[in-house]
C-alpha positions in Angstrom: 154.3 195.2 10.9 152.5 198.1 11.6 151.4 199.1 15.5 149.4 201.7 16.6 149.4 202.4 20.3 147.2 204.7 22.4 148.6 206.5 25.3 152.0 206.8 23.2 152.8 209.9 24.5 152.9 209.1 28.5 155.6 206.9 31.0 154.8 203.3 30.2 153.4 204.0 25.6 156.8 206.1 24.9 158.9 203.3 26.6 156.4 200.5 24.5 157.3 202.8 21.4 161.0 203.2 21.7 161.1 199.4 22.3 159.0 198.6 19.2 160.8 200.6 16.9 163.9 198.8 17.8 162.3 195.7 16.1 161.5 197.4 13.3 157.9 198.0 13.7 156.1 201.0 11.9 155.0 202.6 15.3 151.9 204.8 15.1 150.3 206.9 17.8 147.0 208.5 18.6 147.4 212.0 19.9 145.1 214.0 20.8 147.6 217.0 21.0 150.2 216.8 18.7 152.5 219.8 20.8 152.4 217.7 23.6 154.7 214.5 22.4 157.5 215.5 24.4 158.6 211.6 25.1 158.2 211.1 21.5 160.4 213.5 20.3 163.1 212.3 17.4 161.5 209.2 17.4 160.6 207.6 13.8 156.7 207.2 15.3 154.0 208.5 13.0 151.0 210.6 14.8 147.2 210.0 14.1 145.5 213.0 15.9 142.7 212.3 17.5 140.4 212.0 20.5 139.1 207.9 22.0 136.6 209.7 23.7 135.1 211.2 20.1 134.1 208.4 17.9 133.9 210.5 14.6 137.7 211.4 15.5 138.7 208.0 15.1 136.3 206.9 12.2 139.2 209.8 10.2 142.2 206.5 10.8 143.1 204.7 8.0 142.2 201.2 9.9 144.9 198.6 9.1 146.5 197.8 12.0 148.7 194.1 12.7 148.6 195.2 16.4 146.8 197.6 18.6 148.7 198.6 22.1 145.7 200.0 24.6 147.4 202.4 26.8 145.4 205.4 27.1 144.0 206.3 30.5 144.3 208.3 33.2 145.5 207.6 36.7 144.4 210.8 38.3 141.4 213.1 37.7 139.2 216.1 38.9 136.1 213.9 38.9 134.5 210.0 39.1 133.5 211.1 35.5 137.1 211.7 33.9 137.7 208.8 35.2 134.7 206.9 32.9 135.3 208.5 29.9 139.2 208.4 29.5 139.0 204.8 31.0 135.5 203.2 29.8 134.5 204.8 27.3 137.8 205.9 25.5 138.7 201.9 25.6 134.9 200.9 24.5 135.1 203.5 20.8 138.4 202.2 20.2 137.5 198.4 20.3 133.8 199.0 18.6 136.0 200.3 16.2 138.8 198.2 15.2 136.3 195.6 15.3 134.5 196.9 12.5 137.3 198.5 10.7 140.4 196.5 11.5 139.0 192.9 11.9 142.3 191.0 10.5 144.0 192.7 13.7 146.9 190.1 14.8 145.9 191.2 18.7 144.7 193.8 20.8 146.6 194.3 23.9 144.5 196.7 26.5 146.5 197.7 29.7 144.4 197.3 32.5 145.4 197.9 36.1 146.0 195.5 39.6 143.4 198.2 41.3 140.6 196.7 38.6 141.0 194.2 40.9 141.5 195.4 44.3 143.9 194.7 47.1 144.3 191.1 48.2 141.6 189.2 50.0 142.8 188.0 53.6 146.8 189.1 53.1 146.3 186.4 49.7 147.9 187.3 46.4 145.5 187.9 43.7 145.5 186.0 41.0 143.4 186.3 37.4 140.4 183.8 39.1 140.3 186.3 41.5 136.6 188.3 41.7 137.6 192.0 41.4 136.0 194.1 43.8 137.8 197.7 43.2 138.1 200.0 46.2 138.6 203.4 44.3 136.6 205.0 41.1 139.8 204.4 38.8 139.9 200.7 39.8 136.4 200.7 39.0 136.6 202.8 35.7 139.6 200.3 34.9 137.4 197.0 35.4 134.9 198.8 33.0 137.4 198.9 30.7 138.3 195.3 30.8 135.1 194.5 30.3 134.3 196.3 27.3 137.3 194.8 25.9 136.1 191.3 26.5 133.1 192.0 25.1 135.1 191.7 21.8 136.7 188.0 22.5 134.4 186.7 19.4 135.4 189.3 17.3 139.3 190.3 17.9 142.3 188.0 19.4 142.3 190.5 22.6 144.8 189.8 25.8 144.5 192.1 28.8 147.3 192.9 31.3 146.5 194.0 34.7 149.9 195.9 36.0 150.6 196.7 40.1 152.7 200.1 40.0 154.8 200.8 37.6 157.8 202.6 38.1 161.0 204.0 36.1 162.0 206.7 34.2 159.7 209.8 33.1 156.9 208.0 35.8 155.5 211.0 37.6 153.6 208.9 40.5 156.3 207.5 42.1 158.1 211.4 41.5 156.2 212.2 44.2 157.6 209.5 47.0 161.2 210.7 45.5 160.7 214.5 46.4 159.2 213.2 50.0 162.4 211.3 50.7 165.0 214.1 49.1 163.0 216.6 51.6 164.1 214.6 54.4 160.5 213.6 54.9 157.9 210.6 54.6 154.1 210.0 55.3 152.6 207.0 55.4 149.1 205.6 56.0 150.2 201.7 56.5 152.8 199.5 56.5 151.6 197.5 53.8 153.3 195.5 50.5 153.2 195.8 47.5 153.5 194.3 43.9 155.7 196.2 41.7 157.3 196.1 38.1 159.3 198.1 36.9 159.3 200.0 33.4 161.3 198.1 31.2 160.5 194.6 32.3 156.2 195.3 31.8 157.5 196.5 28.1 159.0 193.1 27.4 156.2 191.9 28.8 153.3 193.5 26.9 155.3 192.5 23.8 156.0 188.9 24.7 152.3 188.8 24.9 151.6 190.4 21.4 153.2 187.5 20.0 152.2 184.2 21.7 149.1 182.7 20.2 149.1 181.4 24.1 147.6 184.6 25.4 144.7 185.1 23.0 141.9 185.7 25.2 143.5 185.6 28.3 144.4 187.9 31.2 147.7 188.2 32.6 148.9 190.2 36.0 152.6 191.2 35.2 155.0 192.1 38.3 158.2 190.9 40.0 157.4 187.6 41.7 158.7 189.1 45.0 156.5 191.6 46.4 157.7 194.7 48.9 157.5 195.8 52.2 156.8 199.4 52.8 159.7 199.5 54.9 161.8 198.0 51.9 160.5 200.6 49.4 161.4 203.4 50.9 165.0 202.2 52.1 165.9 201.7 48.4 164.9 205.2 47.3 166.6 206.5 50.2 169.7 204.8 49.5 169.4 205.5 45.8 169.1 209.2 46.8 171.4 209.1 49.4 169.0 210.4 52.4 167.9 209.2 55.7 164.2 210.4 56.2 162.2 210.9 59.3 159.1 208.7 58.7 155.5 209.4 60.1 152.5 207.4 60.1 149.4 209.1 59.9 146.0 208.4 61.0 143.3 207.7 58.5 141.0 211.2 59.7 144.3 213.1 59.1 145.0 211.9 55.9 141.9 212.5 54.3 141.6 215.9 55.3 145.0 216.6 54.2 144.2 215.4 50.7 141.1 217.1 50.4 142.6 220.4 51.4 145.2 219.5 48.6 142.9 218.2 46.3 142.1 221.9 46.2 145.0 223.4 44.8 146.2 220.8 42.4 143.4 218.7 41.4 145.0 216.1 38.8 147.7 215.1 41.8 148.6 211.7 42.6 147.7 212.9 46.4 143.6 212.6 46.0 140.9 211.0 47.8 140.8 208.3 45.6 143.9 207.5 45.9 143.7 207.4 49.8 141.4 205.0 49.0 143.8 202.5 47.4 146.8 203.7 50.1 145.0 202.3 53.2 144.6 199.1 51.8 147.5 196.8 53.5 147.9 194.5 50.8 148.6 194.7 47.3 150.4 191.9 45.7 149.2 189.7 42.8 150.4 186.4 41.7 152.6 185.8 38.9 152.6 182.0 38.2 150.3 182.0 35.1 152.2 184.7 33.0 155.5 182.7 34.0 153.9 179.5 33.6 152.1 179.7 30.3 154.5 182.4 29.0 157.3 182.0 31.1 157.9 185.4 31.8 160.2 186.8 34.3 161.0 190.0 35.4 165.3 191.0 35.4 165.3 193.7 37.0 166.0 194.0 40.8 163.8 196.7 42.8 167.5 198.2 43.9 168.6 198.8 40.9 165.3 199.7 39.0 165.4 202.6 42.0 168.6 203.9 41.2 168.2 203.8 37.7 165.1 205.8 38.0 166.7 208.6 41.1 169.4 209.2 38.2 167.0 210.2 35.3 165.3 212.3 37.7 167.7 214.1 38.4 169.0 214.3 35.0 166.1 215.4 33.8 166.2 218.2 36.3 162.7 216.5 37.7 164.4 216.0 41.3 
């Protein structure tokens, strides 16, 4: 079986790639910089180079494909209009596409995001009935997305998974929180909760719906069905890293500056205004019955663990 996944090179499409090579898939990935694989490396995974934002680019591919894995995107950006063209417009070329040019496709699997939707309505989980009303311009870039891929239901078996945070080893987003916590040192806007998965449990995931005929044309949010307190997460990494921080709330009017003065000096961080936009929301937990129901999946791995697992590649990796 051959798979071509976008997005191959970052956290979440290396982990998709290591995982379908162990089952013997022919793993190919679309690069648009083939120096920068450094996940990749010594992995049997063929590279296409090319660009989803350049349609001629792609129009190069030898188009025959039993699965495609959508994971290209971006989380961060210096603009709304990075934003649009990695996470619209990238998605909309490569479906337009593989419509036209791989129409015998087993099924396209586009990963989506919980902030497509927004943060819960009244301290209610979400759920995949739920109107999405995103609060910040990658939520909104991300529901675009979605909807270009449903645009394709007649043509393609699509299924679209809508992740909360995703954390694990090589993640940098949650890297950030870790560095807080090993300086002895966390802000906070909130004390809200939070759906979370970690990294190998959304991998079995994504491929348990590759292969169930159940999830054509459906949308799934996969996450441990146990949300977190703020309070929780950031005992865990402290106990993973073995520090007692001093934590501080800070006001809304502070925070924003903060960022914005940031936002200057480092302009693809995780620490941006649109992301303050998400991180004053109290509530971010989606509901997990209809992936367990219909699919019966389950998450194993415990948010304890999952932490520790991650601190210890961190700082293997020399990242912490």
């Amino acid at each position: 079986m051959k798979v071509l996944i976008t997005g191959g090179t970052g956290f979440i499409g290396s982990h998709l790639a290591e995982s379908l090579l162990k089952e013997n898939y022919q793993v190919y990935c679309i690069v648009r910089n083939p120096y920068k694989i450094r996940f990749l490396q010594g992995l049997d995974v063929k590279l296409i180079q090319a660009d989803l934002s350049n349609k001629n680019s792609l129009e190069k591919i030898d188009w025959n494909f039993d699965y495609i894995f959508n994971l290209s995107g971006i989380t961060k950006a210096k603009n709304t209009e990075e934003f649009f063209n990695s996470n619209y417009l990238g998605t909309k070329n490569l479906i337009e596409i593989a419509a036209i040019r791989n129409p015998s496709l087993k099924r396209f699997v586009h990963v989506s995001s919980l902030a497509a939707v927004g943060p819960c309505r009244d301290r209610l989980p979400v759920n995949e009935k739920t109107e999405p009303k995103p609060v910040s311009e990658y939520g909104k870039s991300k529901l675009m997305g979605e909807k270009a891929v449903e645009s394709f239901k007649s043509k393609l078996p699509i299924t679209i998974i809508r992740p909360p945070a995703v954390y694990g080893p090589r993640d940098s987003d949650f890297l950030t929180f870790f560095k807080m916590i090993k300086a002895g040192i966390v802000f906070y806007f909130i004390e809200g909760i939070y759906s979370l998965i970690y990294v190998d449990d959304l991998i079995k995931g994504l491929i348990l719906v590759s292969k169930s005929e159940k999830a054509i044309d459906e949308t799934f949010f996969l996450a441990d069905s146990k949300p977190y307190t703020t309070h929780e997460i950031v005992s865990l990494i402290s106990d993973a890293l073995k520090k007692k921080p001093l934590k501080f709330k800070i006001p809304y009017s502070i925070g924003k500056f903060f960022m914005e003065v940031f936002q200057k000096f480092d302009k693809k961080s995780i620490i941006n205004s649109d992301k303050l936009k998400e991180l004053i929301q109290p509530c971010w937990v989606c509901s997990t019955l209809k992936a367990e129901q219909l699919l019966g999946f389950k998450t194993k791995t415990k948010l304890k663990e999952g932490m520790e697992w991650t601190a210890k590649w961190y700082k293997e990796n020399q990242w912490l």
